[in-house]
C-alpha positions as a Markdown table, in Angstrom:
| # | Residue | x | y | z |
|---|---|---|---|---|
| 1 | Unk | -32.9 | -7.1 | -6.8 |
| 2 | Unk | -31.3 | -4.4 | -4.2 |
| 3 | Unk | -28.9 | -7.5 | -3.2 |
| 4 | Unk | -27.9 | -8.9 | -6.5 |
| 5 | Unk | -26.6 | -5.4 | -7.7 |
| 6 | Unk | -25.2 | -4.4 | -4.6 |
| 7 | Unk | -23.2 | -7.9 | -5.0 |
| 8 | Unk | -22.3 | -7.1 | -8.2 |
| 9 | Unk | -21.0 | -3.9 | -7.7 |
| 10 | Unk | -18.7 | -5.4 | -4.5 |
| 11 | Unk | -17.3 | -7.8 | -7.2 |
| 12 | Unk | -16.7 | -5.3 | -9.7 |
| 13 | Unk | -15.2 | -3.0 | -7.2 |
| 14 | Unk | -12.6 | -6.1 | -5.9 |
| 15 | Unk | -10.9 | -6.4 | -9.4 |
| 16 | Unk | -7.5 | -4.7 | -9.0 |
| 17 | Unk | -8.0 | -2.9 | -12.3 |
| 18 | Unk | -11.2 | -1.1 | -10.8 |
| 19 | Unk | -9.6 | 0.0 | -7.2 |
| 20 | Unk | -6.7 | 1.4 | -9.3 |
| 21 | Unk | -8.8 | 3.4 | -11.9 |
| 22 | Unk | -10.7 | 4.9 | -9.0 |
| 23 | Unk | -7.2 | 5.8 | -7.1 |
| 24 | Unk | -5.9 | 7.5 | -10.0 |
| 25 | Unk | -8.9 | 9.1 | -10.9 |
| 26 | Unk | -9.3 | 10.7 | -7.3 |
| 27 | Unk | -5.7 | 11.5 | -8.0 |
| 28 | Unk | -6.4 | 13.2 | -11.1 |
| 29 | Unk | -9.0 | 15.4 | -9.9 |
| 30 | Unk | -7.3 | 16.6 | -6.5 |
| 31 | Unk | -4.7 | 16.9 | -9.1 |
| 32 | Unk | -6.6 | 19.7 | -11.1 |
| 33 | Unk | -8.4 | 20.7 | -8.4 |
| 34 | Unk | -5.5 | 21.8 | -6.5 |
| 35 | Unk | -4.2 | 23.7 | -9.4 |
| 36 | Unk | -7.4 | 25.4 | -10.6 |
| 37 | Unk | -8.8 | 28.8 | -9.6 |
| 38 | Unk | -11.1 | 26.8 | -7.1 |
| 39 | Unk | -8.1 | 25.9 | -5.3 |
| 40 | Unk | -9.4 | 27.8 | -2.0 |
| 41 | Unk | -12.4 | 25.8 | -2.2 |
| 42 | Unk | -10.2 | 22.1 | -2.1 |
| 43 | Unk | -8.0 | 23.9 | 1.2 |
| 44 | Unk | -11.2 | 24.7 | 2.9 |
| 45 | Unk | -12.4 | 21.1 | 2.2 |
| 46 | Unk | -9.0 | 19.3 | 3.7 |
| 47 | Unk | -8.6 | 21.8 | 6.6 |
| 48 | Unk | -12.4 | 21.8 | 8.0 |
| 49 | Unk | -12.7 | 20.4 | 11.1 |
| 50 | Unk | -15.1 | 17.2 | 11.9 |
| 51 | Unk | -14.7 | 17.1 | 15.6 |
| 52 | Unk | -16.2 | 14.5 | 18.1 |
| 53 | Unk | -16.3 | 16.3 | 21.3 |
| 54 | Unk | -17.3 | 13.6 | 23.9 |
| 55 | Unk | -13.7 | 11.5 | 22.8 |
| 56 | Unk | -11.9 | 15.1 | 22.5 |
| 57 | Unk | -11.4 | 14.4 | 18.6 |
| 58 | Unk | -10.6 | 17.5 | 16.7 |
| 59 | Unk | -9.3 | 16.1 | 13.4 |
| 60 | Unk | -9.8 | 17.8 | 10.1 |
| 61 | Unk | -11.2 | 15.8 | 6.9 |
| 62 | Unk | -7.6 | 15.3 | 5.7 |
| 63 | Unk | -6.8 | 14.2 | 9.0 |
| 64 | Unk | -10.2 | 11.6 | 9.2 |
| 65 | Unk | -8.9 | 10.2 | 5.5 |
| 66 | Unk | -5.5 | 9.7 | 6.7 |
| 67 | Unk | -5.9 | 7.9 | 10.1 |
| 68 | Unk | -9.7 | 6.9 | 10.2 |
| 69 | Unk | -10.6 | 5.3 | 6.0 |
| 70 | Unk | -6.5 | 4.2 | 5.9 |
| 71 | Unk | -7.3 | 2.2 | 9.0 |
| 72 | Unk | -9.6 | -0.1 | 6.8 |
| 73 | Unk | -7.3 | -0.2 | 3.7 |
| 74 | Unk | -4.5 | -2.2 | 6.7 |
| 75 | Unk | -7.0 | -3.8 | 8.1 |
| 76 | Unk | -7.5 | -5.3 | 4.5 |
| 77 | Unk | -4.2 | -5.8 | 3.7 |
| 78 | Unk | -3.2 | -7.2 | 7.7 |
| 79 | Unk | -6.3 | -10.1 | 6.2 |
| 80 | Unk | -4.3 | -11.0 | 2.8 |
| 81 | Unk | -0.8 | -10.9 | 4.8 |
| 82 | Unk | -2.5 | -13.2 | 7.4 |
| 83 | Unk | -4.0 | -15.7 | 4.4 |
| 84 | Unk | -0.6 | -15.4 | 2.7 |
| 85 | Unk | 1.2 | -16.5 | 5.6 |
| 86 | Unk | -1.0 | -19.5 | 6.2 |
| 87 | Unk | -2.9 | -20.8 | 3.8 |
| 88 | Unk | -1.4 | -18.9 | 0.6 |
| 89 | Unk | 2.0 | -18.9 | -1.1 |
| 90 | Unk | 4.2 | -17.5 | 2.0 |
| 91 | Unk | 3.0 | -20.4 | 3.8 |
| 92 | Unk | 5.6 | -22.7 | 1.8 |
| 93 | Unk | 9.1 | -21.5 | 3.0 |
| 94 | Unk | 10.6 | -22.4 | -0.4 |
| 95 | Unk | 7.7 | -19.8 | -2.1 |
| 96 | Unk | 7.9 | -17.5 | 0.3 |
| 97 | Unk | 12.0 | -17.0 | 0.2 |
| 98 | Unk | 12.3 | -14.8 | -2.7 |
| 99 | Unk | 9.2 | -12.5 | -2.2 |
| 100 | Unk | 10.1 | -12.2 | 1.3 |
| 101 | Unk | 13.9 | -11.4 | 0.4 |
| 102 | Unk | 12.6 | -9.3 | -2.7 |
| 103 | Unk | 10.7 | -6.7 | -0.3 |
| 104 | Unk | 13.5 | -6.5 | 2.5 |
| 105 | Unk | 16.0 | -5.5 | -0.7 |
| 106 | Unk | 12.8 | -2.9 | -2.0 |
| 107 | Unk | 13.0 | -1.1 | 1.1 |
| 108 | Unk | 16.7 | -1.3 | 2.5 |
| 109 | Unk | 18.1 | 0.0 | -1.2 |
| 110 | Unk | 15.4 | 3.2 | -1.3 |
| 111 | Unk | 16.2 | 3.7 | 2.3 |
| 112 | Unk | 19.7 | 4.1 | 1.7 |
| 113 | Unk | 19.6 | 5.9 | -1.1 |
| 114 | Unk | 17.4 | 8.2 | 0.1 |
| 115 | Unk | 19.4 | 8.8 | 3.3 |
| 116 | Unk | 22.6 | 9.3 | 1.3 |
| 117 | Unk | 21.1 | 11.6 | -1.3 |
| 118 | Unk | 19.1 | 13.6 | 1.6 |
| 119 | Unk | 21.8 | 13.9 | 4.0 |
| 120 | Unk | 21.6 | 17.0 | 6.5 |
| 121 | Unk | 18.3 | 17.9 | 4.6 |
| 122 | Unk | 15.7 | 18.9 | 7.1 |
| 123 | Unk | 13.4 | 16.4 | 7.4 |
| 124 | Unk | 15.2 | 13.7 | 5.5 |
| 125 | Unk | 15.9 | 12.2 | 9.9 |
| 126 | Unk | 12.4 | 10.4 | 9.3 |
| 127 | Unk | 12.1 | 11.5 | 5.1 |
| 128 | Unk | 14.1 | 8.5 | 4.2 |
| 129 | Unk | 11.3 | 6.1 | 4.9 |
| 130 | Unk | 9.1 | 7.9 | 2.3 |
| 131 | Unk | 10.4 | 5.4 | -1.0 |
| 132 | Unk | 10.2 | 2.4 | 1.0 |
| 133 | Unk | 6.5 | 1.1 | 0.2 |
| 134 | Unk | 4.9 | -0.3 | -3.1 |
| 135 | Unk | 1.4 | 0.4 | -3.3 |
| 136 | Unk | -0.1 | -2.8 | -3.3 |
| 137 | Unk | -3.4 | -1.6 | -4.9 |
| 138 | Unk | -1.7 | 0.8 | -8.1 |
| 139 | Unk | 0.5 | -1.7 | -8.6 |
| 140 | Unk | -1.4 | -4.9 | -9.0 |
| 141 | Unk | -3.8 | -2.5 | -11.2 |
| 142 | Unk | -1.2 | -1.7 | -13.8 |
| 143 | Unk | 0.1 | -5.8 | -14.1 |
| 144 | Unk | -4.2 | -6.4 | -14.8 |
| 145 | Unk | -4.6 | -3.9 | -17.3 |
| 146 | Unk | -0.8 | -4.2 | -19.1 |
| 147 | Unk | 0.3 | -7.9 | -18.2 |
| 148 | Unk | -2.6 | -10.1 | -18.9 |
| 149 | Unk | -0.5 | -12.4 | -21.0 |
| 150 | Unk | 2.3 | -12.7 | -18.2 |
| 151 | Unk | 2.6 | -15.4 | -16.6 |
| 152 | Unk | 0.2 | -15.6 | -13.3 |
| 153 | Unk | 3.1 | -16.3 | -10.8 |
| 154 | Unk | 3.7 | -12.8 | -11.7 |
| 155 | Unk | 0.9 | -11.5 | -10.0 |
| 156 | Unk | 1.7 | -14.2 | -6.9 |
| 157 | Unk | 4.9 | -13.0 | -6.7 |
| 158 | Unk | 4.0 | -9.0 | -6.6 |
| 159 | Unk | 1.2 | -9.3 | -4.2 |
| 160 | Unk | 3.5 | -11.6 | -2.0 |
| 161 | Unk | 6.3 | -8.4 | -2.2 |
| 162 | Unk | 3.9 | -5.7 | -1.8 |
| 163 | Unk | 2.3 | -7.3 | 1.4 |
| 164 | Unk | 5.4 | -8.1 | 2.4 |
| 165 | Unk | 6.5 | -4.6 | 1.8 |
| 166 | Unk | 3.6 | -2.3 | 3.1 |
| 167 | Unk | 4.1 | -4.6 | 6.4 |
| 168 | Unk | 7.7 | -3.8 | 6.9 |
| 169 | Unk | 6.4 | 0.0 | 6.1 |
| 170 | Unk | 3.8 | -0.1 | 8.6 |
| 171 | Unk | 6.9 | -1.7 | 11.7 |
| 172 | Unk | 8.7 | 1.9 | 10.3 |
| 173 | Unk | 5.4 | 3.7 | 11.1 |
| 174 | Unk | 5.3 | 2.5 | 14.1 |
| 175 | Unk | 8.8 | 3.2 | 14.9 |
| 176 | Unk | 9.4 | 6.0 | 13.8 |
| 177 | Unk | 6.3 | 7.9 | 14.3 |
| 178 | Unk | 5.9 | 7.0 | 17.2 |
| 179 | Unk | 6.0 | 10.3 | 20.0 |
| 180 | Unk | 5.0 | 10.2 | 23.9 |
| 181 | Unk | 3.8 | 6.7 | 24.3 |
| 182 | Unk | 0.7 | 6.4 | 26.6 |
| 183 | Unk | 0.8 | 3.1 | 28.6 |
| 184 | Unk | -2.3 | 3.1 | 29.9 |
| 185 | Unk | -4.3 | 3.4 | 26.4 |
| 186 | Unk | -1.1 | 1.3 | 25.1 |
| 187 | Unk | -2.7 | -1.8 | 27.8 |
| 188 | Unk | -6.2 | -0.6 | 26.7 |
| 189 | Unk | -5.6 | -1.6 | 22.9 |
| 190 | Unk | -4.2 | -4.6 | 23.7 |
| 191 | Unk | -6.7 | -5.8 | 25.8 |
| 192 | Unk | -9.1 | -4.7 | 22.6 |
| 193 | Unk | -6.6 | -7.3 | 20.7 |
| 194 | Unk | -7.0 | -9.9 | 23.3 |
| 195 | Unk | -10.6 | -9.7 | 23.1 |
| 196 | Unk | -10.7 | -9.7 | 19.6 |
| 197 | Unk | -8.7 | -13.4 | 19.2 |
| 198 | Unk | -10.6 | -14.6 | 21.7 |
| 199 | Unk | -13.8 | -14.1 | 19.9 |
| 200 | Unk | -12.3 | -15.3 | 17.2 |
| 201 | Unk | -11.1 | -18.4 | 18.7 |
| 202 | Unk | -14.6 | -18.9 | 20.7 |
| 203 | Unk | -15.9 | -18.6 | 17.1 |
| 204 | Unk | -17.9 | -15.9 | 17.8 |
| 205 | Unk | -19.5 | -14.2 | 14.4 |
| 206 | Unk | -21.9 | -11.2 | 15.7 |
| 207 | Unk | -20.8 | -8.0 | 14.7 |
| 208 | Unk | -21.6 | -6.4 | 17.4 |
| 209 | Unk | -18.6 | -7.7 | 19.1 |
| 210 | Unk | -16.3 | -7.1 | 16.6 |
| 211 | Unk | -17.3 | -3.7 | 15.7 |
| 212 | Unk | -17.0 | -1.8 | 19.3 |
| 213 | Unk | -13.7 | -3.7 | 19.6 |
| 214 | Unk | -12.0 | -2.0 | 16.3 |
| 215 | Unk | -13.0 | 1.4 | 17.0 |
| 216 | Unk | -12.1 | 1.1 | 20.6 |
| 217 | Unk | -8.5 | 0.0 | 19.7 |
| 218 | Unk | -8.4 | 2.4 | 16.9 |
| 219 | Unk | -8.9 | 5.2 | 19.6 |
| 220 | Unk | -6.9 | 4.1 | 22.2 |
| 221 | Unk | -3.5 | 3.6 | 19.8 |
| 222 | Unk | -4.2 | 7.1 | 18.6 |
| 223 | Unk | -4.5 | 8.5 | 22.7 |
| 224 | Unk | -1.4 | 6.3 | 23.1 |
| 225 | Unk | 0.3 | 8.3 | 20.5 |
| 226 | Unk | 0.8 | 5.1 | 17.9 |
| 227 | Unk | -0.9 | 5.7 | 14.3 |
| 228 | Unk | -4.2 | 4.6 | 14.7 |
| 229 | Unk | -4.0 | 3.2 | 11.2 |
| 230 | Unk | -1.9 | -0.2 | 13.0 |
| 231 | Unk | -5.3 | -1.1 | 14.4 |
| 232 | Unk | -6.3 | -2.5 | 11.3 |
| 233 | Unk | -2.9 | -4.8 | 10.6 |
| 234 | Unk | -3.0 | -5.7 | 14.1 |
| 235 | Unk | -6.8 | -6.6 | 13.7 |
| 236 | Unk | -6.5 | -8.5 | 10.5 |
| 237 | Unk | -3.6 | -10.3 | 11.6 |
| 238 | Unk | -5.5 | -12.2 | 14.4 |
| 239 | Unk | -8.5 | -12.8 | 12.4 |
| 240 | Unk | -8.7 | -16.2 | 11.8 |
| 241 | Unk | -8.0 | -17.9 | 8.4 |
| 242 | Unk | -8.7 | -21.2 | 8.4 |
| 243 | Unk | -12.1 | -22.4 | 8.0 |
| 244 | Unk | -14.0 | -24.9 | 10.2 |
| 245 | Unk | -15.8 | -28.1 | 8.8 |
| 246 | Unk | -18.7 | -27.3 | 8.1 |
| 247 | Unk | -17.8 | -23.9 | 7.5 |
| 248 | Unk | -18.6 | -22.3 | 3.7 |
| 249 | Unk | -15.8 | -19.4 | 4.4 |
| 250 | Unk | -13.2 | -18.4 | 7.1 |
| 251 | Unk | -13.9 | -15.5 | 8.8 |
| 252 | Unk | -10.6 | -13.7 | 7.0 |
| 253 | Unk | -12.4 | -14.4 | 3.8 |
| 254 | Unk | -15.7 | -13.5 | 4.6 |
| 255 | Unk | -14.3 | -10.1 | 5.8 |
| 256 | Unk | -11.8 | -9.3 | 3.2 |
| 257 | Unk | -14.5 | -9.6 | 0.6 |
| 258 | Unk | -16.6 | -7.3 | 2.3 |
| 259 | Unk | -14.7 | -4.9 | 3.3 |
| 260 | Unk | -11.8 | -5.2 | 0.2 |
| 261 | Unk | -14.8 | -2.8 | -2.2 |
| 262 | Unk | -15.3 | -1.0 | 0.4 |
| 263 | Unk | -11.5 | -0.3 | 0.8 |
| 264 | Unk | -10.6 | 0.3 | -2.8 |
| 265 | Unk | -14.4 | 2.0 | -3.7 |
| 266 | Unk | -14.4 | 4.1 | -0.9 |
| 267 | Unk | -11.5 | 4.1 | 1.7 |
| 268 | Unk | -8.2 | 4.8 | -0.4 |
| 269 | Unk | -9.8 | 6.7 | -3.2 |
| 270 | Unk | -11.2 | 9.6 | -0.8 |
| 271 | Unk | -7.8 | 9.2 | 0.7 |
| 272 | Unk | -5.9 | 10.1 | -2.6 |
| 273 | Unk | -8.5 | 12.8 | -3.0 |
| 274 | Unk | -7.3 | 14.5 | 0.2 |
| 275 | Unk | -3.5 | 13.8 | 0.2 |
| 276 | Unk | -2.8 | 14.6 | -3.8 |
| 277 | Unk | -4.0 | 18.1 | -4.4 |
| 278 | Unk | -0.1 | 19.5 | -4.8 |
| 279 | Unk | 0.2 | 22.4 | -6.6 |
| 280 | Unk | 2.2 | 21.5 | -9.5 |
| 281 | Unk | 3.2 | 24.9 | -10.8 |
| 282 | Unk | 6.5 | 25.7 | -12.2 |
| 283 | Unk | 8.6 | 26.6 | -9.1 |
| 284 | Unk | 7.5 | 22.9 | -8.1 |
| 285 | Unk | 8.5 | 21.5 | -11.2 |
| 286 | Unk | 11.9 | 23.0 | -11.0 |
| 287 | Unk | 12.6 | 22.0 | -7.4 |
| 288 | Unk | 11.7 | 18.5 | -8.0 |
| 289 | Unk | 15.1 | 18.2 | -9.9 |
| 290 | Unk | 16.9 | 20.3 | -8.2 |
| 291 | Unk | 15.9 | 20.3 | -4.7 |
| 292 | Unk | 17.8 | 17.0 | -2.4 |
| 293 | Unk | 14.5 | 16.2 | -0.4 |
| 294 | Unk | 13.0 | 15.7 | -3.9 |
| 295 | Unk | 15.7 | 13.8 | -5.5 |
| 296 | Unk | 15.9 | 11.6 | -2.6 |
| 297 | Unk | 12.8 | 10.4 | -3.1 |
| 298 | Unk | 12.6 | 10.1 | -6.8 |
| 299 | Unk | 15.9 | 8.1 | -6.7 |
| 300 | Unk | 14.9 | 6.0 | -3.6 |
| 301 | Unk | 11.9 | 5.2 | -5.2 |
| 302 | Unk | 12.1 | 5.2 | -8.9 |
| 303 | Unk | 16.6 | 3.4 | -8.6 |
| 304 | Unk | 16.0 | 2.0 | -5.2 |
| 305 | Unk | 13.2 | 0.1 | -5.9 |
| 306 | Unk | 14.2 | -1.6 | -9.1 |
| 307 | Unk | 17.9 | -2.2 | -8.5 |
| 308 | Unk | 16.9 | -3.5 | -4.7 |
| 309 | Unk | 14.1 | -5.9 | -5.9 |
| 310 | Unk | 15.8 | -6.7 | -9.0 |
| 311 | Unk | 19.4 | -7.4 | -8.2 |
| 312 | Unk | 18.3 | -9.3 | -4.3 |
| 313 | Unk | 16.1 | -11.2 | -6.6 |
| 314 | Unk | 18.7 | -12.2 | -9.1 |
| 315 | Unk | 21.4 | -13.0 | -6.0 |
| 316 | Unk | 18.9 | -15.1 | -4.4 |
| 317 | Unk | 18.1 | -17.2 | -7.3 |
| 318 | Unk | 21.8 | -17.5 | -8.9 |
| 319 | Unk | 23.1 | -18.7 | -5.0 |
| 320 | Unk | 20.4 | -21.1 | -4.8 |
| 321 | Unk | 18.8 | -19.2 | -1.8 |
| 322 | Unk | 15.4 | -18.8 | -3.3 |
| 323 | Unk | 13.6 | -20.0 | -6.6 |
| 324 | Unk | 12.5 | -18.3 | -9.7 |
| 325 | Unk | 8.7 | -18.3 | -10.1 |
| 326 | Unk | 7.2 | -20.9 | -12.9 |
| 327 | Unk | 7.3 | -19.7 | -16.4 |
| 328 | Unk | 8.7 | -16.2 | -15.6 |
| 329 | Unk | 12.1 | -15.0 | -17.0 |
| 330 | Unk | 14.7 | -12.8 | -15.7 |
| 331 | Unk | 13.2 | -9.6 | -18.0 |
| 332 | Unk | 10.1 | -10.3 | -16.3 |
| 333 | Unk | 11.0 | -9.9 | -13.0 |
| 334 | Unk | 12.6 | -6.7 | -14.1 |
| 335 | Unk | 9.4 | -4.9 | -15.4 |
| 336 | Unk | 7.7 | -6.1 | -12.1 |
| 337 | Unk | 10.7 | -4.7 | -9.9 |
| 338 | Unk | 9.6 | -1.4 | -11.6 |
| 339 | Unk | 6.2 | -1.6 | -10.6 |
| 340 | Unk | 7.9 | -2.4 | -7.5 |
| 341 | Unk | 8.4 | 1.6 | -7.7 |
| 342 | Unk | 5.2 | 2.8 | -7.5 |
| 343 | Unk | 5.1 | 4.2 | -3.7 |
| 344 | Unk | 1.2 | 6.1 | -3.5 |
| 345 | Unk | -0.9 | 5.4 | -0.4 |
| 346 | Unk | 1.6 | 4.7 | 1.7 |
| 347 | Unk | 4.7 | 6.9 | 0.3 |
| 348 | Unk | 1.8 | 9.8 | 0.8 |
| 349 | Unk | 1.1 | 8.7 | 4.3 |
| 350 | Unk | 4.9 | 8.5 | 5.3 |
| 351 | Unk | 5.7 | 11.7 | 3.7 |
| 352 | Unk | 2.7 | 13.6 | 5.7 |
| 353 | Unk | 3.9 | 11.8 | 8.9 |
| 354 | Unk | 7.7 | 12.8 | 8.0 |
| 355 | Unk | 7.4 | 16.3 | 7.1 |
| 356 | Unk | 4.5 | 18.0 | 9.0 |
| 357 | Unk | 6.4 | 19.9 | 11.2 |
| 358 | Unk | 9.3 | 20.7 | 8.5 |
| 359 | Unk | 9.4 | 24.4 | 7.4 |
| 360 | Unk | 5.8 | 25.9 | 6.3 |
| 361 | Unk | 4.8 | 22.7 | 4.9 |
| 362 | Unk | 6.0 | 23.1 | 1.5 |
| 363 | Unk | 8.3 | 20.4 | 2.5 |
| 364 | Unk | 5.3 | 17.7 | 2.1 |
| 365 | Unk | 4.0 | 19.4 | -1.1 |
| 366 | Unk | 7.4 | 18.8 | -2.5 |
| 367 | Unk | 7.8 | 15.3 | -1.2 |
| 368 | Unk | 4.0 | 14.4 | -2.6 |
| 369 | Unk | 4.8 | 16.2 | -5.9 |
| 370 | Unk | 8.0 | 14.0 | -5.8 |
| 371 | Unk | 5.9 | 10.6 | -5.2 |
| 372 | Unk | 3.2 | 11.3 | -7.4 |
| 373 | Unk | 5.5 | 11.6 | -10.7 |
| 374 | Unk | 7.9 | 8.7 | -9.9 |
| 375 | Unk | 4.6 | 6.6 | -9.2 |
| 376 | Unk | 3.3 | 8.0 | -12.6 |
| 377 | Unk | 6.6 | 7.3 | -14.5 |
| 378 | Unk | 7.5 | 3.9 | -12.9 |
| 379 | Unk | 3.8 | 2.9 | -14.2 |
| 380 | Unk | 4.1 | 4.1 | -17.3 |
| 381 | Unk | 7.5 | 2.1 | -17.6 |
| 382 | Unk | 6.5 | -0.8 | -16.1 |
| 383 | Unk | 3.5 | -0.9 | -18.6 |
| 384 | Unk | 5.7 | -0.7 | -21.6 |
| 385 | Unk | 7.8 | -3.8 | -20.4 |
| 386 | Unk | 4.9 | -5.7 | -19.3 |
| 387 | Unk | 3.5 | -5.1 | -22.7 |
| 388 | Unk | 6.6 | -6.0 | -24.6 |
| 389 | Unk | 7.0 | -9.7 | -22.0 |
| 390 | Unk | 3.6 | -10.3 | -23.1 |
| 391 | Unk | 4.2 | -10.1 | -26.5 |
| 392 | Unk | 7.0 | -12.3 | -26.4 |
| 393 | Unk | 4.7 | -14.5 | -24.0 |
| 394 | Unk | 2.3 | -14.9 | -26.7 |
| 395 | Unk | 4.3 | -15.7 | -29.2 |
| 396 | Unk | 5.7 | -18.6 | -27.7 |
| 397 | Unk | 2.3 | -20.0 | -26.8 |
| 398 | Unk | 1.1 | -19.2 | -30.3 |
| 399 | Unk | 4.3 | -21.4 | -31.5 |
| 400 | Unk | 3.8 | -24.1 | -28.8 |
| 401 | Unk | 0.4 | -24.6 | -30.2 |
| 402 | Unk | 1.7 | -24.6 | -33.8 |
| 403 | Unk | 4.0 | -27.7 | -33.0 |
| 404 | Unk | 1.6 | -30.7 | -32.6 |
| 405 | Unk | -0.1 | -29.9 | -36.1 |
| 406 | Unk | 3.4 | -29.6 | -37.4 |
């Protein structure tokens, strides 16, 4: 009985519309939390300490959320990159193209932008890869709950974007945020790699392998001074995706489902918890107009995300480069290029990374302030055109159906 609900509930957590009500709820309450008269009680909770002596690990619970549950959320999303590029639809070159070529135009337009509005701001050296990321999770949870009667290469083509997206995010992580590089924990997590695809291709299945090997690399990236968080792609990426003959699931599979609830249940909602208590009072409000590090962001995000998507998409398919997706118009692919613009986990993440050590950290209250409202209004946008498609979407079928009878 313990089982069936416990399988249940992992089901019900893996529907995109669930993992993004949970994110936005534990975005709403470190919302009001953070600008209640118990806001003293929320900055004890992110600033306590949860040290692990023996390793020398003095992190705070903000700190735990943001490099130790986010390392699970990439090691979830380095499994559906790795299924995408070989079993799912980036494994055809053809389907691939314009997904591929829709992400690199998401985050080379907001970059710019963002560059050129923030220019000579402090912070804005590493601040213009805040916009750059879609939040795969928020995203895909607005097209469930607003564009069920879109077409379903629609949600193909904005999970192919976003994974394509957060990946080139995570390759600006690494670069950027990268300090004093460590060699010899650098040599110690790969060797955790090369363990780990060996086991995988000596089929080996006990946990016990696996398990010391992923915190073991996750340590030694974050001694070598690389985010600990790329333990996860790097992990998912070498997991193995095809399944043997006899085999019911591939490992990939098998591991993605378990661990998927636990990411979207657990992981990124206790994340948004810790990283979205801003204080949105009214000296926020009227910097977030005003102020260039905000407006860089809410431009690269909320302009750079839709015009890049959008207008690469529309060069790509009018030169023959890439195809349109089935059954999917040119208005559609606009209300998905703004969902495009919602930027959470990962604009939050970038935006801690970016501006820590900028000023006395109001900096990264601003820049979260900024990415929480253009993620708020570029879903509420994108819902209204979803809505609208699928109402034309509808119709049509409606008449199609009319047309034998007639």
């Amino acid at each position: 009985m313990i089982n069936q609900v416990r399988s249940e509930l992992a089901r019900y957590l893996r529907t995109e519309t669930v993992g993004g009500a949970l994110l936005l709820a534990a975005a709403a309450i470190a919302l009001l939390w953070a600008n209640s008269p118990w806001v003293d009680s929320y900055v004890t909770m992110t600033e306590t300490v949860l040290p692990i002596e023996p390793l020398h690990l003095e992190l705070t619970l903000a700190d735990w959320a943001k490099d130790g549950l986010l390392a699970v959320f990439f090691f979830v999303a380095g499994l559906e990159l790795k299924r995408e590029l070989v079993v799912g639809e980036l494994a055809d070159r053809k389907r691939a193209a314009l997904p591929i070529i829709a992400a690199v135009g998401g985050v080379v337009t907001p970059a710019l932008i963002a560059a050129i509005v923030g220019f000579g701001v402090e912070g804005m050296d590493r601040g213009w890869a805040i916009p750059v990321a879609t939040d795969i999770a928020f995203a895909l949870a607005v097209l469930a709950m607003t564009g069920s009667r879109i077409p379903a290469g629609a949600r193909v083509f904005l999970l192919s974007l976003a994974v394509v997206d957060d990946l080139l995010a995570i390759i600006l992580i690494a670069v950027l945020f990268t300090t004093a590089l460590s060699l010899l924990w650098l040599l110690a997590a790969a060797a955790c790699f090369a363990a780990w695809a060996l086991a995988q291709h000596r089929r080996v299945t006990s946990p016990v392998v696996y398990a010391p090997l992923a915190l073991v690399s996750w340590y030694a990236l974050h001694e070598a001074g690389i985010h600990p968080t790329l333990a996860g792609v790097a992990l998912g990426l070498l997991t193995r995706v095809r399944a043997d003959p006899g085999e019911d699931e591939a490992p990939a599979t098998r591991w993605e489902h378990r661990f998927q609830p636990i990411s979207a249940g657990l992981c990124v909602p206790l994340f948004a918890l810790f990283a979205s208590g801003v204080p949105l009072d009214g000296k926020v409000f009227g910097e977030l107009f005003t102020n260039r590090l905000s407006l860089a962001i809410i431009l690269g995000l909320l302009l750079g995300k839709t015009i890049g998507i959008f207008g690469i998409t529309c060069v790509a398919i009018r030169f023959g480069i890439a195809k349109k997706p089935a059954d999917l118009e040119y208005r559609d692919m606009f209300a998905l290029s703004v969902l495009g613009a919602i930027g959470f986990t990962v604009s939050l993440l970038v935006a801690e990374l970016a501006l820590a050590d900028v000023g006395d950290g109001s900096a990264v209250e601003l820049a979260k302030a900024a990415v929480l409202v253009t993620s708020m209004a570029a879903s509420l946008a994108g819902s209204a055109l979803l809505l609208r498609r699928g109402r034309v979407h509808q119709a049509r079928r409606a008449a199609r159906a009319l047309e034998p009878d007639e």
